[in-house]
Every structure is written in structure tokens, then in C-alpha cells.
C-alpha positions as CSV (number, residue, x, y, z in Angstrom):
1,X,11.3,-86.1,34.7
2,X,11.1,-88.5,37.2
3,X,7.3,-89.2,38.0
4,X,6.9,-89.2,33.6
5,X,9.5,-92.2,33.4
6,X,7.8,-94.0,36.4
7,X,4.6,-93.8,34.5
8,X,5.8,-94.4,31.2
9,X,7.5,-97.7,32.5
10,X,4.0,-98.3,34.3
11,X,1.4,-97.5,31.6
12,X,0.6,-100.5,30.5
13,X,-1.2,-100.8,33.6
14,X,-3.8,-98.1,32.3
15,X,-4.0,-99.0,29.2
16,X,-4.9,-102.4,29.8
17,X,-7.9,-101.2,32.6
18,X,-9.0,-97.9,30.2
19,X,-7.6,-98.0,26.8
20,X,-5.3,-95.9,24.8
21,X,-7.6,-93.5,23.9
22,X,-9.1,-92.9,27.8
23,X,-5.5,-93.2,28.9
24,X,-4.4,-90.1,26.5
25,X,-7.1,-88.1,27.6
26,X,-6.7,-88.9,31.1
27,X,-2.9,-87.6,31.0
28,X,-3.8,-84.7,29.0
29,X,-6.4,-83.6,31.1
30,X,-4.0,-84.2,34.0
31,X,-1.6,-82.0,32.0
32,X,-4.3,-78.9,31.5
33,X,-5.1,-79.1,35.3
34,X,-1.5,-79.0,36.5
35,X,-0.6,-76.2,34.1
36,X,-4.0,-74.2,35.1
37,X,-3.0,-74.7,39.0
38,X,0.6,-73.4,38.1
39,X,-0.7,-70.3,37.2
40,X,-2.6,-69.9,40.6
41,X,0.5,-71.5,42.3
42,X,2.7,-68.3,42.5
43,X,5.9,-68.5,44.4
44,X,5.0,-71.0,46.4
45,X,8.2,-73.3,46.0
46,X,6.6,-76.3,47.5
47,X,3.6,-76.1,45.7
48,X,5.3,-75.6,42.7
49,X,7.7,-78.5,43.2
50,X,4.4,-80.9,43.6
51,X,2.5,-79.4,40.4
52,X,5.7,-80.4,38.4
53,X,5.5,-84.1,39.8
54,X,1.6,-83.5,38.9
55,X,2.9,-82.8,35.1
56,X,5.2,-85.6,35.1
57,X,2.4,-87.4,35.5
58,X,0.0,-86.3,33.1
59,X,3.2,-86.2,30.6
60,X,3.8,-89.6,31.1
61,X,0.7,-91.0,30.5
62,X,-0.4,-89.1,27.5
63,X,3.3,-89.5,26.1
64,X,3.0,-93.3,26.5
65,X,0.4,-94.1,23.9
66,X,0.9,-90.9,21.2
67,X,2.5,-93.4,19.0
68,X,0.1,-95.7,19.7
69,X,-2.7,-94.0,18.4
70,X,-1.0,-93.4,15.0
71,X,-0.4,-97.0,14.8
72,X,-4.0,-97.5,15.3
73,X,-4.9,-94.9,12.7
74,X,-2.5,-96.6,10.0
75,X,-4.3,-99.6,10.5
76,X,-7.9,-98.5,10.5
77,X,-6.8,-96.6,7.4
78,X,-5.7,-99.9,5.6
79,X,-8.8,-101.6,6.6
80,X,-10.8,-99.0,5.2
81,X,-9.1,-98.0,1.9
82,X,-6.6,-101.1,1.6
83,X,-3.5,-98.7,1.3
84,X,-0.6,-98.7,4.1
85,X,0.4,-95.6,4.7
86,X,2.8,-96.0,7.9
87,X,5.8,-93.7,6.8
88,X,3.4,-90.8,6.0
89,X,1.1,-91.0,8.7
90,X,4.4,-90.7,11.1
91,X,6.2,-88.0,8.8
92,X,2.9,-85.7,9.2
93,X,2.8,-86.4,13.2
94,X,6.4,-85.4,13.1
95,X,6.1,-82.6,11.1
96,X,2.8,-81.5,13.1
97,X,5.1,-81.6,16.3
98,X,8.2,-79.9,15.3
99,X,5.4,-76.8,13.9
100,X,3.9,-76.9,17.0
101,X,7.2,-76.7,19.4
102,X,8.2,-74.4,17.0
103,X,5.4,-72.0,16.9
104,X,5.4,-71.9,20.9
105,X,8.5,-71.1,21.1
106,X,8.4,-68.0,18.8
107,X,4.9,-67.1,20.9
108,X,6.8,-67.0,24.0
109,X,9.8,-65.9,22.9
């Protein structure tokens, strides 16, 4: 938890230099390495312990501009139709979540 706060205080930094849609990819693709090298990892403790800073990471940065991105959508939106449609754009990216936490839960579980 510690490296994501680090980087969430600190991702203005990236975003500024790539954007918020370079800086999202960047963590997530961050994210898909570190959880791909977990699963050569094994029980290796300390390799373990520096993929986890590794996610942190990647979490941070693609954590710090979700939000973000639906702002940016709600505006391009009202741009394009004239209609603001903040609360529902944020109610379906809620909603979307909660499924998808749900449903990977109940897939591991």
C-alpha cells in the first residue's frame, strides 16, 4: 500500500509529461506484468515482497486518473450531444466496478 500512496501523491508528475490516458495504460500494463511475474515468482519471499511494491506501483498510477478519464468522457459527451450526464456516467462506473469485484470474487471463491 505503500509504493500506490507514494505514486498517487506523485502522479501528477506523469500525467503532466504523458497524459491521463498514457499514464493509465502505463500503470495497468505495470499491473499485468507484476501479476504475470507473480505467477513465475513461487515462494520466493523476497521476490515476492518486490512484485507487490511492483503492483503498488502500477495500482497507483492507473488508480490516479480512473476518475479522471470519466470526467473527461462527461465532458466530451456534452460537447458532442449538449447533454450533462455526470451523475450517470459515475453511477455506471460504479456499478461496473462493484460487478466486476463481485464477479471475481465468486470466480475465485
Amino acid at each position: 500500500m505503500l509504493p500506490m500512496r507514494v505514486l498517487l501523491i506523485m502522479a501528477f508528475i506523469f500525467i503532466k509529461s504523458l497524459g491521463k490516458g498514457k499514464t493509465f495504460l502505463v500503470g495497468t500494463s505495470i499491473l499485468i506484468a507484476a501479476f504475470v511475474a507473480r505467477i513465475f515468482a513461487g515462494s520466493n519471499v523476497n521476490l515476492q515482497i518486490g512484485i507487490s511494491i511492483l503492483l503498488g506501483f502500477g495500482q497507483g498510477l492507473a488508480s490516479s486518473v480512473l476518475l479522471g478519464i470519466v470526467a473527461d468522457t462527461v465532458e466530451y459527451g456534452l460537447w458532442k450531444t449538449g447533454v450533462r450526464v455526470t451523475g450517470s456516467a459515475y453511477a455506471v462506473s460504479t456499478f461496473a466496478a462493484k460487478i466486476s469485484n463481485g464477479l471475481s470474487v465468486a470466480i475465485v471463491g
